[in-house]
N, C-alpha and C positions, 0 to 999 in steps of 0.2 A: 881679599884676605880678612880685613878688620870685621865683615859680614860675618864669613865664618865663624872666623872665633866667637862675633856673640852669639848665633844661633848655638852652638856648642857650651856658652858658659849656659843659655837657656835650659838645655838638656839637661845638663849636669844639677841647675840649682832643682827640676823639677823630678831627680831619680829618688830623694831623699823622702818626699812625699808618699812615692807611690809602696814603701815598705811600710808605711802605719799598718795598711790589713792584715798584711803576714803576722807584723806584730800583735795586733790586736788577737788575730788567731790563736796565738801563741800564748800567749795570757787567758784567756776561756780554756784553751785546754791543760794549762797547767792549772789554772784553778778546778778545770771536772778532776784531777788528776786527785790534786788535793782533797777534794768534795770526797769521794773515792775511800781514800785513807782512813778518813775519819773514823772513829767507833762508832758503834751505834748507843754509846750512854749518852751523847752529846745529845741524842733527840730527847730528854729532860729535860733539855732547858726550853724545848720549843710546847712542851706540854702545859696545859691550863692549873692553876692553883690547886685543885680539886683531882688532878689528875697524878697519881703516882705508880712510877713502874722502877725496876730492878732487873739484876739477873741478865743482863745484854749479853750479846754475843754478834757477832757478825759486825758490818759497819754500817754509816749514818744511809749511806742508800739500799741498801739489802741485809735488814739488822730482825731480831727478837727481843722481844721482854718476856722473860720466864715468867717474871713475875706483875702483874697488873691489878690496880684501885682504881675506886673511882668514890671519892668520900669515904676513903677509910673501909671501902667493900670491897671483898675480895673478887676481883673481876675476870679471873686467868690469865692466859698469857696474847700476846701478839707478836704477830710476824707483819714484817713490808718489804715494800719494794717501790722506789721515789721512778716516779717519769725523770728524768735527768734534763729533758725538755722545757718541763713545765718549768725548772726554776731560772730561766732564761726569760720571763716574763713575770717572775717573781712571784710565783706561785708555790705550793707544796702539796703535789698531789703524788697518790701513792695509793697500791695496790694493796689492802690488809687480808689478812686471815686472822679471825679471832679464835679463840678456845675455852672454853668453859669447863672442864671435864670433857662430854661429850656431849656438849652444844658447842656447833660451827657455826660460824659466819665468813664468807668472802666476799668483799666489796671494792667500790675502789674510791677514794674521800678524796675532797680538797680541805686543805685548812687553808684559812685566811684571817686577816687582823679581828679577832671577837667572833667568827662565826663557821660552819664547816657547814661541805655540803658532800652528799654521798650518789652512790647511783648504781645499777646491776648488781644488789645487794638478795643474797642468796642464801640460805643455812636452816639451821635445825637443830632437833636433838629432843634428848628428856627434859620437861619444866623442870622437877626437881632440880636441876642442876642451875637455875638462874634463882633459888632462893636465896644466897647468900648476896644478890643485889637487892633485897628486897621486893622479887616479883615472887608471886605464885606460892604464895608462902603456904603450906599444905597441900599443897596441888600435886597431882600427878597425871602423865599420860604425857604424849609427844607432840611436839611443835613444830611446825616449816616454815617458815616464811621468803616473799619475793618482793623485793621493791624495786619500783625504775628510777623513785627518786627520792632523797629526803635532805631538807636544809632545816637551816636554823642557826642559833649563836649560842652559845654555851649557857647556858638560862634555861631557855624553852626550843621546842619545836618551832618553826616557821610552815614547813608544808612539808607533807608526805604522802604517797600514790604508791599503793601494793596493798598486800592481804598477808594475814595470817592464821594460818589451817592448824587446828590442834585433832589429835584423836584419840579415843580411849580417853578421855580425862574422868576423873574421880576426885575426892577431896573426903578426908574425911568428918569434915563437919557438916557432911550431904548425907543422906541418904544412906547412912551408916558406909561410909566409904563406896558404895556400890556405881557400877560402871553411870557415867552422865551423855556419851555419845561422843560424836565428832561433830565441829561445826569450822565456818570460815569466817572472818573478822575482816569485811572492804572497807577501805581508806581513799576516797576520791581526793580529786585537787582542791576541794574544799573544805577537804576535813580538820583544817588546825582554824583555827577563830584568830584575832587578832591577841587574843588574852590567854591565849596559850592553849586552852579548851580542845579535846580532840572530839572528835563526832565518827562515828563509824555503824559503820552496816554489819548486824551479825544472821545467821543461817544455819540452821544445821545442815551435816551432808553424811547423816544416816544416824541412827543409834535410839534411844528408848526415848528421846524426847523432839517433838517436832515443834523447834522454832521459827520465829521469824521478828527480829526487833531493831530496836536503834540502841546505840550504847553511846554515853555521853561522860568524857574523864576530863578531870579538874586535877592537872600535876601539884597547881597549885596547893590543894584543899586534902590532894590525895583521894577522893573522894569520885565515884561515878555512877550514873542512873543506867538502868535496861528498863526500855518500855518496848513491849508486844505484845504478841499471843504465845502462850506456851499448849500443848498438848501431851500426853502422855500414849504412848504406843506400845504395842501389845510385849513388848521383851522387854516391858519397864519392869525393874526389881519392887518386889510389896511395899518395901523402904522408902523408893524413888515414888511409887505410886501414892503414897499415902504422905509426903508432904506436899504435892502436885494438888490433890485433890484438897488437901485446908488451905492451898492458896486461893485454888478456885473458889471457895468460898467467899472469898471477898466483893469478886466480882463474879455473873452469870456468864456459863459458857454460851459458846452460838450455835448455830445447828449443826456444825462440825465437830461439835466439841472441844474448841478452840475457848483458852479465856485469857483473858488482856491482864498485865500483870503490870507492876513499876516495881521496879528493886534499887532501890539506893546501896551501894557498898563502898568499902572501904580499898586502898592497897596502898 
């Protein structure tokens, strides 16, 4: 008998033990629970200095900002949707749709302490509509783009891998506004420098001018180079044609009638 009972008090002292899991269980889902509740204005506080949004609705894991900045620029709006997974390893990843007017993007980001990283990054639209960031400032004609991957820290770029295909573009301090073609802008895995510097492959892919160059942008300086050959093709406008031809000037064409150009600009 005196056996028993200790085997029995043994039981007893190890039954108290085995409910920490349920317990444990029981507090992660009452905090998803809570996670859940929250609004989605609270994701301002997890936003960068330089970042301001408004206008929420929805809550902190499936929320909108009507209203979005980025330095005081008007940026559109955004939508998400948080992995609920991911923040069990203390992460914050989340499926976005952005809006510009009518420039989309859908991707899916992580943020983390100083830096963010993105991936099956997809969208489009008219450039006009991203003037008010400061890009493409007189530009017009339409943009797509596809990325598999882009990191970085809220600063500069780190690395980015995909393309950006514009068509019809025009400008009007070209060629008296007249059509400039379609082209596609590649981005390999070694296209950001360690100084922030992006390097990219550009191509035309049809229209009144036949390129092929390297394009070189300084976020820092604002500033970027196009060196190649440019040609002009037979549905070039007399406008497009005739400032083609006093570039050529600078340099001799080849036997293709190809001339090598370098353009330093601005954005």
């Amino acid at each position: 008998m005196p056996a028993s009972r200790s085997v029995s008090r043994d039981i007893n002292r190890t039954r108290p033990a085995r409910r920490w899991p349920f317990i444990l269980l029981g507090l992660i889902a009452l905090s998803a629970a809570v996670i859940f509740a929250l609004p989605a204005s609270l994701a301002a506080r997890f936003m960068p200095a330089q970042v301001h949004a408004e206008d929420f609705s929805g809550s902190l894991l499936h929320g909108a900002a009507g209203k979005f900045s980025i330095n005081s620029r008007d940026a559109g709006a955004i939508e998400w949707q948080v992995h609920p997974l991911a923040l069990l390893r203390l992460a914050l990843v989340a499926d976005i749709h952005w809006v510009k007017v009518g420039f989309l993007i859908d991707g899916t980001a992580e943020i983390g302490p100083g830096s963010f990283a993105a991936h099956d990054i997809k969208g489009g639209g008219p450039i006009e509509n991203l003037q008010t960031l400061g890009f493409a400032d007189g530009w017009q004609g339409t943009a797509s783009l596809t990325f598999t991957g882009i990191k970085g820290n809220f600063h500069q770029l780190e690395a980015a891998v995909g393309k950006i295909e514009v068509a019809n573009l025009s400008s009007a301090g070209i060629a008296a506004g007249s059509d400039l073609g379609s082209y596609e802008l590649q981005l390999g895995p070694q296209s950001i420098a360690p100084d922030g510097s992006i390097s990219a492959t550009l191509k035309d892919t049809g229209g009144p001018v036949e390129a092929q160059a390297q394009i070189r942008f300084s976020p820092a300086t604002r500033t970027g180079m196009l060196s190649g050959t440019l040609k002009e093709r037979a549905e070039a406008s007399p406008a497009l044609r005739n400032q083609l031809n006093n570039l050529s000037q600078l340099h001799p064409r080849d036997s293709s009638g190809r001339f090598p150009v370098e353009l330093e600009f601005t954005f």
